[in-house]
N, C-alpha and C positions, 0 to 999 in steps of 0.2 A: 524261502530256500536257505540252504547253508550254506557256509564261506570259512574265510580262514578268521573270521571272528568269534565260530562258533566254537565252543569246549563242551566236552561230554564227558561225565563223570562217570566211571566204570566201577561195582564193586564185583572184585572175583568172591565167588562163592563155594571153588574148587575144594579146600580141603573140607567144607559143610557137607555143601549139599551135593559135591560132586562124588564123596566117597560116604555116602552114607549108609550107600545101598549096596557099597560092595562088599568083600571080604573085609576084616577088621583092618587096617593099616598104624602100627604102632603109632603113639604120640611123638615120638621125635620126630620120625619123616612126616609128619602131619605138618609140624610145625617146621621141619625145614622146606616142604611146599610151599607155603603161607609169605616163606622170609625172600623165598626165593622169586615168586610174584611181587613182592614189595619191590625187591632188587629190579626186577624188570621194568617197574612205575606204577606198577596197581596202587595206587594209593589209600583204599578200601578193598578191604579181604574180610570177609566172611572165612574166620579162623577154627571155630568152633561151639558144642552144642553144648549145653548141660540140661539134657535129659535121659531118660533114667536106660539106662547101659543094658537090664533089659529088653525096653523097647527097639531098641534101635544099636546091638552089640558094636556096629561101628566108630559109633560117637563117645565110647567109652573113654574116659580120662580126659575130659576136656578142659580139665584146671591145669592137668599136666604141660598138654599144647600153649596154653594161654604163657605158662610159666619159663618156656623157654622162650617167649616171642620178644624182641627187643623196643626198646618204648625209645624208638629213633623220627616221630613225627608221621607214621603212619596210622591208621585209622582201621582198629582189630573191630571186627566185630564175631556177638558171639550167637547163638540163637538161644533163644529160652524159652520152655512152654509154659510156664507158671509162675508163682513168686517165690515156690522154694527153687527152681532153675535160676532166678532173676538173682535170688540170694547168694547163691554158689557163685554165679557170675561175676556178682558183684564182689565177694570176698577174693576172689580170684583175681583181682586188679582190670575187669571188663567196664568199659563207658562205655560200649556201644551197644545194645541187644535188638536183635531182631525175634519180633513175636508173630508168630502165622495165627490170622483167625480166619476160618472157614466161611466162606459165602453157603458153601454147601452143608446142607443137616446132614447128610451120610457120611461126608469124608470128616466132618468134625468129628463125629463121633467113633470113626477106625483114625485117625490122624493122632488125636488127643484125649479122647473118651470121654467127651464132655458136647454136651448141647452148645449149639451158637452162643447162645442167653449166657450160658454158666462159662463159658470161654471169654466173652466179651466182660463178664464182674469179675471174672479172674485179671484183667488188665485193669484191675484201678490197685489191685495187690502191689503188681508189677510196679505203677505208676507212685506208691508208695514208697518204695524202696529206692526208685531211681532218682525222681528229684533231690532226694538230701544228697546223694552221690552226685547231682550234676549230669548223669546218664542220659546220651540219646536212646530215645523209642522209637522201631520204624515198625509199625505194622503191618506186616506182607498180608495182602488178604487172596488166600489161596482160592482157586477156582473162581478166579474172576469173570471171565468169560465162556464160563461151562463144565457141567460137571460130567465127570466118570458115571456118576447116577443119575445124569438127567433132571438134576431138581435146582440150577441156575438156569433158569430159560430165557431172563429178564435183567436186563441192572438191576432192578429194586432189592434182591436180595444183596447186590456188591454194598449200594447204595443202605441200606440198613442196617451193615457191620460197619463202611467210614463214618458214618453217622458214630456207630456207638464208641465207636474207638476215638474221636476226636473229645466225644465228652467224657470218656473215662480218662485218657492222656492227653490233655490241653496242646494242643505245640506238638503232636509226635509228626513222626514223617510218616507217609503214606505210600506202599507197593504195591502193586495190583500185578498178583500172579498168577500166569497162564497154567496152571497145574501141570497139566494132560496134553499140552500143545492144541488147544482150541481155540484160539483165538485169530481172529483173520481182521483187517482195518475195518470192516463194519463193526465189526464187536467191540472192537477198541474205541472208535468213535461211540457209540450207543453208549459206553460205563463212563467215556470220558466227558460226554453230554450230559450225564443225569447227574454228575459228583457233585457233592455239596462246595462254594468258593474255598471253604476252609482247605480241603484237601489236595487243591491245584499246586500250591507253592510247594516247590523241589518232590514233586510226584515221581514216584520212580515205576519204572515194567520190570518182571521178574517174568521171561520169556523160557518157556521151554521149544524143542522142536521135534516133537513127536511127527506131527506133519509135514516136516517142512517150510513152515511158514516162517520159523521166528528172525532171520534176517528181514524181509519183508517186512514184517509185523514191526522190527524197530527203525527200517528205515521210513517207513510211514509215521511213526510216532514223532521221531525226529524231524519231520517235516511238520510237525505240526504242536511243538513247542517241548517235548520232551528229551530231556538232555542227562536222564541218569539210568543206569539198565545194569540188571545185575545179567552175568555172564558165567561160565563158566571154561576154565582152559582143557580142549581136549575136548568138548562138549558131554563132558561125566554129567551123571546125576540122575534126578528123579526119585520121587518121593514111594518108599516102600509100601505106601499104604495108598496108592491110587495105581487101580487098575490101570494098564498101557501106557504110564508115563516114559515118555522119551527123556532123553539128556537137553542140559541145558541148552541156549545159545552156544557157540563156542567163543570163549574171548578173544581168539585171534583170528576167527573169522567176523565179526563187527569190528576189529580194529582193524583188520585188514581195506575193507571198503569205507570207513570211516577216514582212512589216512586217504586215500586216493581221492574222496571228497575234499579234502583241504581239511577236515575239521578235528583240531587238536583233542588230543587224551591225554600226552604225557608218556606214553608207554612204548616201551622197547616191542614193536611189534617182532624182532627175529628172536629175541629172546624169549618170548613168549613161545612162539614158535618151538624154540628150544624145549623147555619145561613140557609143552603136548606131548611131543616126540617119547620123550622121557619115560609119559606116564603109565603106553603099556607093561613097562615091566613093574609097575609101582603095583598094578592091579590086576595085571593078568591075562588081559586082552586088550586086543587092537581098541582106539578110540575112533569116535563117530565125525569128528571133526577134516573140513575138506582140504584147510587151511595147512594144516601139521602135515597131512599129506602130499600137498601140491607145494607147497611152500610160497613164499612171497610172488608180487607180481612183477614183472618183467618192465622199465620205464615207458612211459607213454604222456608225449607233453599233453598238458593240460589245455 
């Protein structure tokens, strides 16, 4: 059970993954998002992508974002699909990259446009580049729990990418993301049953809430030894290249019920608040989050 011993490590993934899929949103307000979740306690912010502007018009300029961000003891990360991504990143003054490899053969190949195999040797490129720099690796393995295509029916395909990723990047971190919002506590238990030991230490859930599940989804994790969840404020996001992806988690709806549990984050939960509020004029419409809407809870002893 959880107490006021427990800490949970939050990273926001709002200016990434939560505007990736919208209208383009300039690199400064990108980066004043980012600075501004810092301000509130996020201590982990998923700031931004470097891949190719093309794919993905949103994530355009992501050396720009990187370059206004203040190196105040906060923890930038950036995402990168390859090693010429990993490279830019890294010239860009990034330590931290998160790399997505597909459980699933279809979405790897509309995500990245590469096979599992050829996505998974593309991480020793990465793994190249980052150790001289010192650079964390988390590899988020998207469509953990089931695919838009129907072709994750099982762990063994989760379980066949941590595998490959643990021996291309000795030491990286490991995310198991719910793509599509499909994941429910049996499925989370069944991927977290079959992981290899190596993958357990600081194992993170990258929740979405297409269904509705993913508070559920992380207080059940949480109960059962998981203590780092990526989030997003406002509950933005979802991946342009997965059919029916919903928005992420919202961060101030798990810090909402996290704080009423006793179980520390660190984070200004009103402020956070604040920032959701903010967001539909950032993007254009209302946001999915119930928290921004309803606002904090009212006292109630414990």
């Amino acid at each position: 059970m959880t107490d006021q011993t427990t800490v949970v490590t939050i990273r926001d993934v709002t200016p990434r993954d939560g505007l990736q899929s919208e209208s383009p949103v300039p690199a400064a307000a990108r980066a004043e998002l980012a600075i501004a979740l810092g301000d509130a306690g996020l201590t982990h912010v998923e700031a931004a992508s470097f891949v190719s502007p093309t794919a993905v018009p949103a994530m355009a300029g992501g050396a720009d974002v990187v370059d206004l961000l203040p190196l105040n003891g906060l923890t930038w990360w950036a995402l990168v699909p390859n090693a010429r991504g990993a490279e830019f990143a890294l010239a860009a003054g990034v330590r931290n990259v998160t790399v997505t490899i597909s459980a699933s053969a279809a979405y790897s190949e509309k995500n990245v446009g590469r096979s599992i195999a050829d996505a998974l040797a593309g991480l020793r490129g990465i793994a190249a580049l980052s150790a001289p720099a010192n650079a964390v690796v988390d590899v988020v393995v998207s469509c953990a729990f089931g695919s838009p295509f129907d072709d994750v029916g099982s762990p063994d395909p989760v379980v066949d990418v941590v595998d490959g990723a643990l021996l291309a990047v000795p030491g990286c971190r490991i995310t198991l993301a719910d793509t599509t919002g499909t994941a429910t506590p049996r499925r989370i238990a069944a991927v977290l049953n079959a992981l290899p030991d190596g993958a357990r230490p600081g194992l993170g859930l990258h929740l979405h809430d297409t269904r509705g599940t993913a508070l559920a989804n992380a207080l059940w994790a949480l109960e059962h030894g998981i203590v780092r969840f990526d989030t997003a404020t406002g509950g933005l996001g979802g991946s342009p290249f997965a059919p029916g992806a919903g928005g992420n988690l919202a961060t101030e709806d798990l810090v909402l019920v996290l704080h009423d549990l006793g179980v520390r984050t660190g984070i200004d939960l009103d402020a956070v608040i604040r920032i959701a509020r903010s967001l539909p004029e950032l993007v254009g419409h209302a946001v999915p989050s119930r928290t921004s809407a309803a606002g904090p809870l009212p006292s109630f002893q414990r």
